[in-house]
Backbone as ProteinMPNN parsed JSONL, in Angstrom:
{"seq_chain_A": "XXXXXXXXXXXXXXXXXXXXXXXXXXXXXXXXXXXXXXXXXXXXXXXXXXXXXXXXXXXXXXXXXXXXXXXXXXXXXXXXXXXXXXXXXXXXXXXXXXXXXXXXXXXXXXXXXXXXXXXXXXXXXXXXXXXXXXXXXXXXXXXXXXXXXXXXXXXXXXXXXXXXXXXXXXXXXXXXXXXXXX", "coords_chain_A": {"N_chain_A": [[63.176, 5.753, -4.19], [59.577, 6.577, -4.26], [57.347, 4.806, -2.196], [54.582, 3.655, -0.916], [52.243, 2.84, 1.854], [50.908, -0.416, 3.322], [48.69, -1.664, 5.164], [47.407, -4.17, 5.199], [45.305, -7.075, 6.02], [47.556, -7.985, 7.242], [48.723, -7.209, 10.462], [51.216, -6.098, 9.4], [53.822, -3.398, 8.254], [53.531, -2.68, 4.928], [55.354, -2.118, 2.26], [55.221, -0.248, -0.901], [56.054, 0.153, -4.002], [55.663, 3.541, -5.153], [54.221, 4.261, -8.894], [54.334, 5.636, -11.56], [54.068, 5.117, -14.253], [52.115, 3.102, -14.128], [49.365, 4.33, -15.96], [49.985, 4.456, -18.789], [51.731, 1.916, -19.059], [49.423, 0.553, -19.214], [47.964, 1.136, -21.232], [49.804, 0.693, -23.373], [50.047, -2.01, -23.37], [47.217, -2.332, -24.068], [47.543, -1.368, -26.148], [49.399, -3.619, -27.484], [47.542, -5.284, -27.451], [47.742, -7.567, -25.552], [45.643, -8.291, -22.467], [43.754, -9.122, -19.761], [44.466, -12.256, -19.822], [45.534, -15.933, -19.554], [48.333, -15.892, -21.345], [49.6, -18.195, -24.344], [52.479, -18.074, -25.225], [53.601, -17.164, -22.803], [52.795, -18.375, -20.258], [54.876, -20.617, -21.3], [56.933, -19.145, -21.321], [57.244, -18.968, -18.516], [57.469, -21.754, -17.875], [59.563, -22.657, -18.903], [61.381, -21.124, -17.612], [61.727, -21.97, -14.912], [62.205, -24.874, -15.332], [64.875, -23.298, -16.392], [66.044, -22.983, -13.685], [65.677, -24.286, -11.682], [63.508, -24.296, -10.057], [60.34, -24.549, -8.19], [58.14, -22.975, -9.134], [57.904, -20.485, -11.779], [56.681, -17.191, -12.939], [54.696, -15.213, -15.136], [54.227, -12.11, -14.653], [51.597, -9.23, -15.161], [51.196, -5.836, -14.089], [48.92, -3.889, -12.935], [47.768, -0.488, -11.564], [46.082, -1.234, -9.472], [46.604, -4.004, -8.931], [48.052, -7.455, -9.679], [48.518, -9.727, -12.754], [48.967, -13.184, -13.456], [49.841, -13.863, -16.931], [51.296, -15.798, -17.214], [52.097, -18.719, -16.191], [53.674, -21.187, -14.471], [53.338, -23.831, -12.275], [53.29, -26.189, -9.268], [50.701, -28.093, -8.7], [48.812, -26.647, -6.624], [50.235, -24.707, -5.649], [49.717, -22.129, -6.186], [47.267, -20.06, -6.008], [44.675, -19.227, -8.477], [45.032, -16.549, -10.842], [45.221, -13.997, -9.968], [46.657, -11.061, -8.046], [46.54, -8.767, -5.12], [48.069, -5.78, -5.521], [49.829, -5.218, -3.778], [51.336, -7.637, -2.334], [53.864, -9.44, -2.951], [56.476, -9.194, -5.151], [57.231, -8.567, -7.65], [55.908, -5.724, -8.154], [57.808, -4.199, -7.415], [60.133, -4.82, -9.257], [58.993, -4.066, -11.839], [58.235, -1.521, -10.929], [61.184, -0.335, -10.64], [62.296, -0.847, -13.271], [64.524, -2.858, -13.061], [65.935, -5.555, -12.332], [65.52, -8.186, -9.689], [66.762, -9.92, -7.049], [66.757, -12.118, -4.802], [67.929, -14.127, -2.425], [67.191, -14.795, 0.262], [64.418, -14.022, 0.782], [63.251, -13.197, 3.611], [65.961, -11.565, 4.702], [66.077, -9.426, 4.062], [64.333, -6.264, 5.077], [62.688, -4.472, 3.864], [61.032, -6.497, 2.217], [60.782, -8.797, 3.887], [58.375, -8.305, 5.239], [56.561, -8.817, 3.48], [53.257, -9.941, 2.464], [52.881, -12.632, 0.961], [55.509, -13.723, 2.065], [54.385, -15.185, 4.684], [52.105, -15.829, 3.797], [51.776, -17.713, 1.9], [54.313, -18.842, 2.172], [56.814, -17.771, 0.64], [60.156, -17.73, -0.096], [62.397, -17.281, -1.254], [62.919, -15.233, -4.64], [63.337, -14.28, -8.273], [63.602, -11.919, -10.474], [62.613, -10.227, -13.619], [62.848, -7.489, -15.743], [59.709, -7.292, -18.117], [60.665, -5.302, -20.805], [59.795, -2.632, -22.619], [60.417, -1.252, -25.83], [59.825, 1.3, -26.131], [60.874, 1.799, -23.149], [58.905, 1.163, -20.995], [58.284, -0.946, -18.535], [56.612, -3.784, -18.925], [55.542, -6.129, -17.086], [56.986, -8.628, -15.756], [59.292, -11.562, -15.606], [59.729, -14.054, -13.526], [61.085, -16.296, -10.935], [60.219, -18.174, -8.255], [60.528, -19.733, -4.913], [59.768, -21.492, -2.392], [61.926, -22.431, -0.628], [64.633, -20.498, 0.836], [67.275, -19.674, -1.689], [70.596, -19.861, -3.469], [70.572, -17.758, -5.913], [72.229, -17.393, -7.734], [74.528, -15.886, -10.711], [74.202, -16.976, -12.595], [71.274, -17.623, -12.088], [69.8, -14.711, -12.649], [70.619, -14.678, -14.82], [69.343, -16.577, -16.408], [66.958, -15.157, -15.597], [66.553, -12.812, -16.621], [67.484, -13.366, -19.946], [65.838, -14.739, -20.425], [62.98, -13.0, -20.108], [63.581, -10.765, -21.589], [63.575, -12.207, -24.37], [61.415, -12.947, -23.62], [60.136, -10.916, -24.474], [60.688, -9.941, -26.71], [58.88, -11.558, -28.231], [56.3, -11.235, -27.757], [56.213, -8.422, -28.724], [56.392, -9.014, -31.458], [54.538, -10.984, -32.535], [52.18, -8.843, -31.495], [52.984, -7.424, -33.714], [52.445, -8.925, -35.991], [49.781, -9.662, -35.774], [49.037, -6.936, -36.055], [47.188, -3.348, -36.818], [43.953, -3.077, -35.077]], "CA_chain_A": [[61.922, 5.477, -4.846], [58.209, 7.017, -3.648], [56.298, 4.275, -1.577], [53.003, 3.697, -0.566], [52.344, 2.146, 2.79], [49.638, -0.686, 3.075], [48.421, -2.364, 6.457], [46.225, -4.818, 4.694], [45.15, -8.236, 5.979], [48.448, -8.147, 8.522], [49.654, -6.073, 11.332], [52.666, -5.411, 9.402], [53.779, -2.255, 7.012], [53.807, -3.184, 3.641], [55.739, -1.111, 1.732], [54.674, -1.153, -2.262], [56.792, 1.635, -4.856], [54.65, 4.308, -6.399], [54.303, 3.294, -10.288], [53.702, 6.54, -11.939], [53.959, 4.701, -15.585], [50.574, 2.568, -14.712], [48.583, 4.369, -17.118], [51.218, 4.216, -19.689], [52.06, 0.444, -19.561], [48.054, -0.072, -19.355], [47.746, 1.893, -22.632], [50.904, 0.547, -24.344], [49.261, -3.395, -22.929], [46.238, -2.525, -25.12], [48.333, -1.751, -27.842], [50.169, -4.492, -27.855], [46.829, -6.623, -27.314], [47.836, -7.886, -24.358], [44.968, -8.424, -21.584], [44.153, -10.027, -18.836], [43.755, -13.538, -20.016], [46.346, -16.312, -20.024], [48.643, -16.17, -23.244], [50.458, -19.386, -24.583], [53.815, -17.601, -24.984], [53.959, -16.451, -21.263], [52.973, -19.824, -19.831], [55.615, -21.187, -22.103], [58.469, -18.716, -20.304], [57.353, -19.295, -17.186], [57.766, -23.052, -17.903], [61.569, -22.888, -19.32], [62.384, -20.122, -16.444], [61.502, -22.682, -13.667], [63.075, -25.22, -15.509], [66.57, -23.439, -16.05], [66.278, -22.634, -12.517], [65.089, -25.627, -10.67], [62.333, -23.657, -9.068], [58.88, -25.167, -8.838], [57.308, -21.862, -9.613], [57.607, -19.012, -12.5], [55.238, -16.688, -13.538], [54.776, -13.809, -15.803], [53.224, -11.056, -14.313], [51.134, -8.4, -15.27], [51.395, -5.137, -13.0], [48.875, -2.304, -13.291], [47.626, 0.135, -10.581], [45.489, -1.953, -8.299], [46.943, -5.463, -8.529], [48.492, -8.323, -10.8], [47.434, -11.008, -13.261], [49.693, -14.045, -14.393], [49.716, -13.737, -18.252], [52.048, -17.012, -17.526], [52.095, -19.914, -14.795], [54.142, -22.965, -14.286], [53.73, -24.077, -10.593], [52.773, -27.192, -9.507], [49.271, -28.282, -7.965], [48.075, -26.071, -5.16], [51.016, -24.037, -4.787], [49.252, -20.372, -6.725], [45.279, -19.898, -5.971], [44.295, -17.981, -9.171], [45.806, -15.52, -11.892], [44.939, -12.385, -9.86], [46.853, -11.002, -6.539], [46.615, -7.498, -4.951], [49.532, -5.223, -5.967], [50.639, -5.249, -2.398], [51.467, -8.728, -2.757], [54.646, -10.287, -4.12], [58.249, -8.606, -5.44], [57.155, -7.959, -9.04], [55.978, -4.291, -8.09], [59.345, -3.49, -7.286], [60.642, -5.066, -10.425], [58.19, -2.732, -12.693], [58.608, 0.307, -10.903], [62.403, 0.478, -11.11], [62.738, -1.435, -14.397], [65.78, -3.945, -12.914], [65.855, -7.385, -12.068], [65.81, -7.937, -8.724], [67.225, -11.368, -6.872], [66.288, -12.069, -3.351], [68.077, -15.639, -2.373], [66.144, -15.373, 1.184], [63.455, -12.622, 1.061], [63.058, -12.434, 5.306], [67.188, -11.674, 5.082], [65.386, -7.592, 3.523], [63.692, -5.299, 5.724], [61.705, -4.212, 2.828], [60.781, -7.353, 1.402], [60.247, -9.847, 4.928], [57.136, -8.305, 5.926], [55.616, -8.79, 2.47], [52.315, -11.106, 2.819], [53.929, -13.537, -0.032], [56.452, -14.388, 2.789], [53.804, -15.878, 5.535], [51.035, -16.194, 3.448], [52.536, -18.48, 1.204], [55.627, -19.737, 2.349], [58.118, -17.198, -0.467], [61.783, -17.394, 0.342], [63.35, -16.696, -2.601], [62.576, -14.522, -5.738], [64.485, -14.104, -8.756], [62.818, -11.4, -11.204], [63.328, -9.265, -14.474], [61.225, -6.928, -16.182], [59.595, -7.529, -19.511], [60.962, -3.986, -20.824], [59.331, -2.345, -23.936], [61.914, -0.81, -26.331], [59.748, 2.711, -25.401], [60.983, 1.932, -21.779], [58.008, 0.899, -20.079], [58.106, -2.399, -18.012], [55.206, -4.066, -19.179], [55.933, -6.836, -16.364], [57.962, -9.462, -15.069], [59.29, -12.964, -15.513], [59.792, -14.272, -12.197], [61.106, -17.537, -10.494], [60.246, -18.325, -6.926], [60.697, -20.982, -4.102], [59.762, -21.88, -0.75], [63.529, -22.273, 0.69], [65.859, -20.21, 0.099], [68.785, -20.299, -2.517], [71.55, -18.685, -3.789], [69.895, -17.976, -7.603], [73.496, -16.87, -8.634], [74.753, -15.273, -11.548], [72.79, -17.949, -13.759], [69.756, -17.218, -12.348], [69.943, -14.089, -12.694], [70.833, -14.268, -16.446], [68.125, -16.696, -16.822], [65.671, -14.285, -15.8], [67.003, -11.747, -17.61], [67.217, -13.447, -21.188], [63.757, -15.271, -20.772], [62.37, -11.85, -20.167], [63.961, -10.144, -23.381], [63.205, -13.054, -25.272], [59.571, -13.377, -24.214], [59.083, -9.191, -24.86], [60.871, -9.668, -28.329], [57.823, -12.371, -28.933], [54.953, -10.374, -27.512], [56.058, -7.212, -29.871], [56.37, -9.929, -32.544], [52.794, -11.22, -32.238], [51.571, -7.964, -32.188], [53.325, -6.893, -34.984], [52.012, -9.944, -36.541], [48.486, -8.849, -35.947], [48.589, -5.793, -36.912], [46.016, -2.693, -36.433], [42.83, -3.845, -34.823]], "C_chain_A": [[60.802, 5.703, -3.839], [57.787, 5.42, -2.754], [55.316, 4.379, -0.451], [52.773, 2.723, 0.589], [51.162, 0.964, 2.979], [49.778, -1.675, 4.768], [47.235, -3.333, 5.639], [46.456, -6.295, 5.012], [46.357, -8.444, 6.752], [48.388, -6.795, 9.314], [50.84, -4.939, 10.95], [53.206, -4.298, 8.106], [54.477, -3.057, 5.997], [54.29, -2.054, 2.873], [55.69, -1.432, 0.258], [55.255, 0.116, -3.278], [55.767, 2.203, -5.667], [54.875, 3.54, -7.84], [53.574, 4.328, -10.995], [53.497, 6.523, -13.88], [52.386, 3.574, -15.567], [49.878, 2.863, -15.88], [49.25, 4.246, -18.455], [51.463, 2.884, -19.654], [50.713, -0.341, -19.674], [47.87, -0.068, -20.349], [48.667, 0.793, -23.28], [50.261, -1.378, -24.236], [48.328, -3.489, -23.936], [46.818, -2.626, -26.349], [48.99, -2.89, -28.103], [49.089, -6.031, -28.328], [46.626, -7.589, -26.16], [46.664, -7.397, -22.677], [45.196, -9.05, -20.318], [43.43, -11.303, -18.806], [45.8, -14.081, -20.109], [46.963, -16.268, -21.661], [50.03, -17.331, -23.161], [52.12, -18.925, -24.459], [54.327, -17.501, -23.228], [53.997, -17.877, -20.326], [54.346, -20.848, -20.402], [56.982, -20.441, -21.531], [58.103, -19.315, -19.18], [58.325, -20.978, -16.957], [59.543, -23.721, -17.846], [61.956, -21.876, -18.598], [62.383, -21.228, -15.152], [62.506, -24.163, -14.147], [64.704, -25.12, -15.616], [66.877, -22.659, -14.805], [66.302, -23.324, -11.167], [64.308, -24.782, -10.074], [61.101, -24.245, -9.328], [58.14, -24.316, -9.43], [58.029, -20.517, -10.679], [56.646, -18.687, -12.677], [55.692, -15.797, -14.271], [53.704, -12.931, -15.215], [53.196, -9.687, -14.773], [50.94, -7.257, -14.435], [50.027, -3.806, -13.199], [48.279, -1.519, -12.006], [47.032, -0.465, -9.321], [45.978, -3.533, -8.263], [47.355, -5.985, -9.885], [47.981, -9.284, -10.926], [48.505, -11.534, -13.626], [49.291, -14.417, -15.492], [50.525, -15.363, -18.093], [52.103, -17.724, -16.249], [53.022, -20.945, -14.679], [54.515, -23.089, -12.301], [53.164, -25.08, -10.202], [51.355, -27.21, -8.789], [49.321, -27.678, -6.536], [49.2, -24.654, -4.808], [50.559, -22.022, -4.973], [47.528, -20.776, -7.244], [45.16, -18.949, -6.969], [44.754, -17.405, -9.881], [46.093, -14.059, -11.227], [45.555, -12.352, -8.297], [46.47, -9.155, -6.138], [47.973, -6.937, -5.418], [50.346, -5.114, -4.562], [51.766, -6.252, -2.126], [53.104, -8.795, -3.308], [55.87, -9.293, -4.377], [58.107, -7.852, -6.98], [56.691, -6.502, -8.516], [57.379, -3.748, -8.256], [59.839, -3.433, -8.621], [60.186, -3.951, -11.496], [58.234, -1.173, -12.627], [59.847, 0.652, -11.014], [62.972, 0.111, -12.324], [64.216, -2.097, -14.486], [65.285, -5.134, -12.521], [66.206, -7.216, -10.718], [65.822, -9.41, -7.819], [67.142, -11.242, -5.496], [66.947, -13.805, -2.512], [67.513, -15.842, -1.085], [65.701, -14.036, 1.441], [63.463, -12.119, 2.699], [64.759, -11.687, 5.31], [67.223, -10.075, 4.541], [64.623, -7.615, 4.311], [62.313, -5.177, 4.995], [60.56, -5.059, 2.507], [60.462, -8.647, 2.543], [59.101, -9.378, 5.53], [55.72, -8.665, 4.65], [54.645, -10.319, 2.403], [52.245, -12.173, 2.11], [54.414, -14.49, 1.305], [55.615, -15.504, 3.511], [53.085, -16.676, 5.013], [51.105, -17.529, 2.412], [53.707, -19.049, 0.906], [56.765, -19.116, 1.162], [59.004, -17.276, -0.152], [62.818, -16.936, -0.19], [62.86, -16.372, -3.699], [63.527, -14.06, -6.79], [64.137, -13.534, -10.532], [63.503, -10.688, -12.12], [62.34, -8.428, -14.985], [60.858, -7.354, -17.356], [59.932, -5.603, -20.242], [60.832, -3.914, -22.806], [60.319, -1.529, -24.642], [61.303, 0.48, -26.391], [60.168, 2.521, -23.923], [60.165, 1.557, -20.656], [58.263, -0.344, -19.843], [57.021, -2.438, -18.218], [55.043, -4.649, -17.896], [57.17, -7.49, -16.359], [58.019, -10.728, -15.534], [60.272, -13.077, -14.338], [60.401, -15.786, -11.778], [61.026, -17.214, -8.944], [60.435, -19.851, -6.163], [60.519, -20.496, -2.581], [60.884, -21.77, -0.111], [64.194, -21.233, -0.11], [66.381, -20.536, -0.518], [69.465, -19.537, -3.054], [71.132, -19.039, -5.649], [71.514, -17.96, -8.186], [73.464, -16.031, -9.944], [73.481, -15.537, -12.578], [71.235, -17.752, -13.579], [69.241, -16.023, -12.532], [70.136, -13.535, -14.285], [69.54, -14.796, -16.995], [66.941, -16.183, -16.963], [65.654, -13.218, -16.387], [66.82, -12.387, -19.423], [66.042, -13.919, -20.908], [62.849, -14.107, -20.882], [62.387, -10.783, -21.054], [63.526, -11.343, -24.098], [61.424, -13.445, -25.271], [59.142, -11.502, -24.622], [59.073, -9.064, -25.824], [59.334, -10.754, -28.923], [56.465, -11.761, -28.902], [54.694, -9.574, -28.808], [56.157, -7.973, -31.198], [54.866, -10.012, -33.0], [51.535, -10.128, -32.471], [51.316, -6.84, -33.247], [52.469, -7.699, -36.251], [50.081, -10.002, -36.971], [48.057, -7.878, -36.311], [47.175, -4.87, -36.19], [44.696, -3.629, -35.938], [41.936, -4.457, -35.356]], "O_chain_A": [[60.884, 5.196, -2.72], [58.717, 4.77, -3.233], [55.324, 5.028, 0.595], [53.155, 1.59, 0.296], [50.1, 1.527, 2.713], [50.787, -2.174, 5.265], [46.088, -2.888, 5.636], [47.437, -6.88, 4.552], [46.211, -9.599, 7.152], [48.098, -5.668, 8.914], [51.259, -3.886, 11.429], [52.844, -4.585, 6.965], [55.478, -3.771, 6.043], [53.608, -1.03, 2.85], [55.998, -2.57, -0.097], [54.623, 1.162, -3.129], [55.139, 1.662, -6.578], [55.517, 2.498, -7.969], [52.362, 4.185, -11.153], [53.034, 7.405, -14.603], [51.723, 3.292, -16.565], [49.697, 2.019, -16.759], [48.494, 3.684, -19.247], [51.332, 2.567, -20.837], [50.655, -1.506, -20.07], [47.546, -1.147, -20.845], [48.013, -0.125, -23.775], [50.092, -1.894, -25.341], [48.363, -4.448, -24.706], [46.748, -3.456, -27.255], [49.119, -3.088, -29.311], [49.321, -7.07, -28.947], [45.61, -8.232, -25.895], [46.889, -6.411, -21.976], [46.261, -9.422, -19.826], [42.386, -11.593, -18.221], [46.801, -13.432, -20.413], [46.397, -16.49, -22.731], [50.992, -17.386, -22.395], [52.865, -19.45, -23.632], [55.416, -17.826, -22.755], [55.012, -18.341, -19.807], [54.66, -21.826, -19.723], [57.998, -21.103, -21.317], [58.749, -20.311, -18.853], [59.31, -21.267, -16.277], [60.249, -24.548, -17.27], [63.104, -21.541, -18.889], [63.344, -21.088, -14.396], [63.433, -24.51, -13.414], [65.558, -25.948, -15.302], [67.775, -21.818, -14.773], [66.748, -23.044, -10.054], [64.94, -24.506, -9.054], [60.728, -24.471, -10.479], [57.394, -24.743, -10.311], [58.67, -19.633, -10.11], [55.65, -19.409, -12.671], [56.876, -15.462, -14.245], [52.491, -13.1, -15.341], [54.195, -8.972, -14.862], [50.171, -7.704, -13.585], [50.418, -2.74, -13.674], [48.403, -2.326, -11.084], [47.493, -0.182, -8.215], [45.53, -4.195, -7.326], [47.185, -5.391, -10.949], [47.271, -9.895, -10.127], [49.302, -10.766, -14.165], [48.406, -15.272, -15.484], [50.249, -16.135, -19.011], [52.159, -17.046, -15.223], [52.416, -21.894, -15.177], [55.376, -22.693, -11.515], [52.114, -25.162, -10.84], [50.982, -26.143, -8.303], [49.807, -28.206, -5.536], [49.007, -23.808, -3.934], [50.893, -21.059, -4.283], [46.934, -21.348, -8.158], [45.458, -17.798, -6.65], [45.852, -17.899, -9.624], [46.856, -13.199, -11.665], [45.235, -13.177, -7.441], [46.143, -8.419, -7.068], [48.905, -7.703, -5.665], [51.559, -4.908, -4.547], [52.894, -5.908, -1.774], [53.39, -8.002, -4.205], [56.072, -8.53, -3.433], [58.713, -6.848, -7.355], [57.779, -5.926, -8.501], [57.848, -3.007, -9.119], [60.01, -2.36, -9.201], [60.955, -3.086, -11.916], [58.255, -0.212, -13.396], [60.052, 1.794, -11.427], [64.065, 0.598, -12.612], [64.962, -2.029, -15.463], [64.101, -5.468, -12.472], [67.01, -6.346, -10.384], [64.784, -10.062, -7.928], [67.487, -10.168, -5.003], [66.061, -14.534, -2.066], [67.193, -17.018, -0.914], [66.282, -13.147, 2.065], [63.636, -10.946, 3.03], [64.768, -11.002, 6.333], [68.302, -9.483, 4.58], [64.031, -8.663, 4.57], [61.212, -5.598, 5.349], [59.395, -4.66, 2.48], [59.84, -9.58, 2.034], [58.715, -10.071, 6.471], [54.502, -8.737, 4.807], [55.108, -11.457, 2.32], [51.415, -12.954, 2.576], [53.951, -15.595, 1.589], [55.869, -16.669, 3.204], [53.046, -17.875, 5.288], [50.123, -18.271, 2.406], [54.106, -19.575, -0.133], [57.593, -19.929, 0.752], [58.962, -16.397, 0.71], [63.83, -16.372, 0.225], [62.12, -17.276, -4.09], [64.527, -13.461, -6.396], [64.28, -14.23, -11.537], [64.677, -10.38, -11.92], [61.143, -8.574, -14.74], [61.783, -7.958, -17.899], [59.09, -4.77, -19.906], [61.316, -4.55, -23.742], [61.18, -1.057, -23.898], [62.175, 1.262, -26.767], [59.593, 3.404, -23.287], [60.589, 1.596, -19.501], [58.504, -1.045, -20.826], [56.247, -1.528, -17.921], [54.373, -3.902, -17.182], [58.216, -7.054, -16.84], [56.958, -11.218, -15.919], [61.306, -12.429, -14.176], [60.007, -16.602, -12.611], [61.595, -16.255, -8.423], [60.472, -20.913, -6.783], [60.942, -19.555, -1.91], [60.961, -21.09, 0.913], [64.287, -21.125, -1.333], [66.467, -21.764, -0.524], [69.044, -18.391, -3.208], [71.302, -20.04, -6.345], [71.787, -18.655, -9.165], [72.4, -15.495, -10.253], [72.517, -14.941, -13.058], [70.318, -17.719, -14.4], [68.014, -16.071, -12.619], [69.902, -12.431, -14.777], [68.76, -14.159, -17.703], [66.086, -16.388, -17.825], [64.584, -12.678, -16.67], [65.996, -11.795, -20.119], [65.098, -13.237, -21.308], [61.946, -14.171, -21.717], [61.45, -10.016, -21.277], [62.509, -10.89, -24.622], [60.612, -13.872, -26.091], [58.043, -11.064, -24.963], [58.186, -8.447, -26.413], [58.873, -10.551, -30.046], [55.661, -11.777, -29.834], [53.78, -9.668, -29.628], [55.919, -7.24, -32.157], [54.233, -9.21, -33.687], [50.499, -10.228, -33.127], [50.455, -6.022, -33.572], [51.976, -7.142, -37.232], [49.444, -10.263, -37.991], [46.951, -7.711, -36.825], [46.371, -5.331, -35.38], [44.497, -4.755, -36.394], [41.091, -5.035, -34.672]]}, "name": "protein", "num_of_chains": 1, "seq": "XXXXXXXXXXXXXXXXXXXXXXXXXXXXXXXXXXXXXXXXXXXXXXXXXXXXXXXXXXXXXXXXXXXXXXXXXXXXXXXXXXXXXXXXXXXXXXXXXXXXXXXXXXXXXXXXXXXXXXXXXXXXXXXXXXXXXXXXXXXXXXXXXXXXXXXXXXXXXXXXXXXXXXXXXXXXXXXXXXXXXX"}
């Protein structure tokens, strides 16, 4: 997979995967309705991914060419400044650009993935992601669980983030089936 190198705000190479479907999951985003504002559904995975994971933190994230927005949150007080990060940022890129799930039980223990400004900047240790995957193929985003220490997510977490992430895409395309033309 292509990547893009970024020296930003550390010393250290950030490595971030091209994402040559951006304009395409931006587009297919509008269609669906989907912005960048919290939506009740997404907050609502995040919530029951952190729960069947014990993690203090899920999110749903939004991916498009310059950076991501959490469409969904559950994390407790103080631990995520904001909805919006750079795309440099964080594990969901990865997730979007190769359209797999991708499980990290101690992020520094990757090459790739221990210099990423997540790790320092916010104490990440473990990541345990899927994509939200449109039934044209496009990863819209991600549902995500993270934690400070390490842990071995296992199989289970691994499934968990996997069905929560089909189950929140079948609700999205629901919703905006549900709405209908503009």
């Amino acid at each position: 997979m292509p990547l893009t190198a970024y020296h930003r705000h550390t010393s250290r190479l950030v490595l971030v995967p091209e994402d040559p479907d951006a304009p395409l999951r931006a587009q297919r985003l509008r269609e669906l309705g989907i912005g960048p504002e919290p939506l009740r559904a997404c907050d609502e995975a995040a919530r029951r991914l952190a729960e069947e994971t014990g993690a203090p933190c899920a999110v749903v994230t939004l991916v498009d060419a310059a950076q991501q927005f959490f469409a969904g949150l559950h994390a407790p007080p103080g631990m995520v400044r904001g909805r919006t990060m750079a795309r440099e940022y964080g594990f969901c890129p990865y997730v979007v650009a190769r359209r797999r799930a991708l499980v990290l039980d101690d992020v520094r223990a990757y090459p790739r993935f221990a210099g990423n400004p997540l790790v320092e900047a916010a104490g990440i240790r473990a990541y345990a992601g899927a994509p939200l995957l449109d039934p044209s193929g496009i990863a819209l985003g991600t549902l995500a669980a993270v934690d400070h220490t390490p842990r071995p997510w296992g199989r289970e977490g691994l499934a968990a983030a996997k069905s929560g992430a089909a189950r929140l895409t079948g609700q999205l395309l629901e919703q905006a089936r549900d709405l209908g033309p503009g």
